[in-house]
N, C-alpha and C positions, 0 to 999 in steps of 0.2 A: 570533442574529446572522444576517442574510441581505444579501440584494446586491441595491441596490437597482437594476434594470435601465432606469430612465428618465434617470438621472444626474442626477437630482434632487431637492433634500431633498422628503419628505413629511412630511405635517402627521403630528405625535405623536412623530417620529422625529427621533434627532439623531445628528449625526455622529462616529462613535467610532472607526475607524481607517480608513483609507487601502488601497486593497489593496498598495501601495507599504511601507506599515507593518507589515501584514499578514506579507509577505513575507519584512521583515528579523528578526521576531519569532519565526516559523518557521523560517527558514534558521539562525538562533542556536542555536536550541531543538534543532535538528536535531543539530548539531554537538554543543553539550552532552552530550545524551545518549550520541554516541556517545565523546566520551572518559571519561564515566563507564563505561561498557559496558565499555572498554578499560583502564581504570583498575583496575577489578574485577570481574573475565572469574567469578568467582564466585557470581555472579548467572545467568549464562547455564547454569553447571552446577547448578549447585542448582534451577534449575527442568527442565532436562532430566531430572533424577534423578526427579524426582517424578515422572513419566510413562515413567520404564524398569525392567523386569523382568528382573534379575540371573538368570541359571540357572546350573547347572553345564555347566562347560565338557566337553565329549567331547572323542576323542582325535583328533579330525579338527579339532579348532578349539583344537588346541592354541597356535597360534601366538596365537592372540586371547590379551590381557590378563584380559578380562572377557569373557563372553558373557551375550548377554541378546537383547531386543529391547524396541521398542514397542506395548503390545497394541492400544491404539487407532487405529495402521497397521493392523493385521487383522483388524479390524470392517467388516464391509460395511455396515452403517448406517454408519457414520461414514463410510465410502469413498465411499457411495453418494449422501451430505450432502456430499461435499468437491467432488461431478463436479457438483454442479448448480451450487454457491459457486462456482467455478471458468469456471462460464458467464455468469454475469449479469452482468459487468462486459461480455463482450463481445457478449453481445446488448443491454446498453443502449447502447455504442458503435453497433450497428446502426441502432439507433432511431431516434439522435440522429443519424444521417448520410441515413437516408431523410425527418426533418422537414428536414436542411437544403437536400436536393435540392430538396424541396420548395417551401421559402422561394427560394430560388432560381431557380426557375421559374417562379414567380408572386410579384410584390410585393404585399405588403397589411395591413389591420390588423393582424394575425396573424403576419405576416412583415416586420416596421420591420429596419430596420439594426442597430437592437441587439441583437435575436433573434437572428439571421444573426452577430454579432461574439460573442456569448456561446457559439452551438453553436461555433465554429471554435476559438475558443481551448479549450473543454474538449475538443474533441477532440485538437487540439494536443496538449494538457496528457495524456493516454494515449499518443501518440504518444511524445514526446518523454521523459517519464517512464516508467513499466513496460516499454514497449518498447524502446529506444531506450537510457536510460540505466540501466535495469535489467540487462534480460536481454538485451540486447546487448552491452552492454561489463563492466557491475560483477560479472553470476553468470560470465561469460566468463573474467575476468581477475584475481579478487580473490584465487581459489585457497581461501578456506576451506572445509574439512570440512564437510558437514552433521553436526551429532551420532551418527547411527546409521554414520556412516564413519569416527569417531573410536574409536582405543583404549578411548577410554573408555566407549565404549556398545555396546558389542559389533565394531566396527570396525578396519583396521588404519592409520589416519593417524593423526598428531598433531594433537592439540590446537591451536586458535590462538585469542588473542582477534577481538574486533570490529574493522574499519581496518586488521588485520596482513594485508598480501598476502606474508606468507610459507610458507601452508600449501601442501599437495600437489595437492589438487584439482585435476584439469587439467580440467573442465569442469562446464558447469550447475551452478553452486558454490552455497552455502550466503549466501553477502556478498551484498547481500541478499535478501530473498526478492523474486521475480516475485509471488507472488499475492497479496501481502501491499501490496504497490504497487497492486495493480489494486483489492486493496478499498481502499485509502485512496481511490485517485481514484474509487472507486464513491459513500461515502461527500460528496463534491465533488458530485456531482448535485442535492444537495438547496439549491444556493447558487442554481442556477439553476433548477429545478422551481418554475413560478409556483402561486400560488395557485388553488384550495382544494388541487389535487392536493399540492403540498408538504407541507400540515398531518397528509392519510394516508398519504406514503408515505415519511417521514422517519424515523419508528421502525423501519419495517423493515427500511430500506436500511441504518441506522444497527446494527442486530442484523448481519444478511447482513456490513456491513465489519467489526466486530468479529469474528465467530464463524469468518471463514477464514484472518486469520494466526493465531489461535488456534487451530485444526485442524492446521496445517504444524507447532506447537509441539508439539503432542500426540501427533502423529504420528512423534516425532523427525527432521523434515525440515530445523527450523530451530531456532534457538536464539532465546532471545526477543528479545534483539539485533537480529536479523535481518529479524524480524518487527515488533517497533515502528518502527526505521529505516527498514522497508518503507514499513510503512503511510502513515509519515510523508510521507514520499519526496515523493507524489502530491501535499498538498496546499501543501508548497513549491513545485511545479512549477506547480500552477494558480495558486496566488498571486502568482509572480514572472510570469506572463503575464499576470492582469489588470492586475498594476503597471504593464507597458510600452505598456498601451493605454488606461491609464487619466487617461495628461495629454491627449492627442487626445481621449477620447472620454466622459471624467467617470464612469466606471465607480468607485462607492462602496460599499465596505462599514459598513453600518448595524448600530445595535444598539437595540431597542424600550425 
């Protein structure tokens, strides 16, 4: 599936959703998943379990229910893999803001109007998602536990499922993850990365967005809730902004 950026069919190609379509198809899916998530919060534990290490409790952590930790928090290869994952969403945001100073400055093959309207909206699309409605208002305000702050992982809050802004958390919460947002809209690059570059840098980028909400999981930082939701997050946000540019400006989502 790619975007076809002249807004116009191409020969071999036929038209299969709308990013108007796109959008509501995602934003559904979005929601689904999370009243399943909330439906049966036993999913979120059962796989937090599998990445925590129960120990005996000492007398200094008596109040703790359980004590343990997560060992792959305390891997410097892993830690050392999660600071560079943790970067490359926003060095490609850099990237994509010195081509569009660029396109900017100079009009030309290179730089048409559509160029210039596809960098603005995926930048948008990080702005207004990861940033903005992430970790501005949702890890701010949602109040869930991360796992390793829960009773049950060694921690002293309570439990909460996914969607409940009833837990304790008074910040940088758990609901849902920031990095996990930033590789979903990482992941979103390859919609508009033209060819040949697209065809080698699509498995990577496609690895790199997988492998960092799956690090925050492993880590006990998020629950998997938190981290598919995330991930997701992004390309709701990109989709429902090509939708509102896409009656003006014929922006389509293709399938070969």
């Amino acid at each position: 599936m790619i975007i076809n950026l002249s807004g116009a069919d191409s020969p071999g190609m036929f038209r299969w959703r709308s990013a108007g379509d796109a959008f509501v198809v995602l934003f559904c899916f979005w929601w689904t998943l999370l009243i399943v998530f909330s439906a049966f919060p036993g999913i979120d534990l059962a796989l937090a379990h599998m990445f925590f290490q129960q120990q005996q409790c000492s007398t200094a952590a008596a109040t703790s229910k359980i004590c343990g930790y997560f060992p792959y928090n305390d891997s410097p290869i892993f830690n050392f893999l999660r600071q560079i994952l943790f970067a490359l969403p926003y060095i490609a945001a850099g990237i994509l803001c010195w081509v569009l100073f660029k396109c900017l400055r100079q009009h030309g093959s290179t730089c048409d109007v559509i160029k210039v309207r596809n960098l603005k909206i995926t930048l948008g699309a990080l702005i207004i998602g990861p940033i903005i409605l992430v970790n501005v208002w949702l890890k701010a305000f949602s109040g869930r536990p991360r796992p390793r702050q829960t009773d049950l992982f060694g921690g002293t809050l309570d439990f909460v499922q996914a969607g409940s802004f009833a837990g304790k958390c008074v910040s940088n919460c758990s609901f849902i993850s920031g990095e996990a947002a930033s590789a979903g809209w990482l992941l979103c690059l390859i919609f508009i990365i033209p060819q040949p570059a697209r065809a080698a840098l699509a498995l990577p980028i496609a690895a790199a967005s997988i492998l960092m909400p799956a690090l925050r999981v492993a880590f006990g930082a998020h629950y998997l809730s938190d981290a598919v939701l995330g991930w997701l997050s992004s390309p709701v946000v990109f989709a429902g902004l090509f939708a509102l540019s896409q009656t003006a400006h014929g922006v389509k989502i293709y399938k070969d």
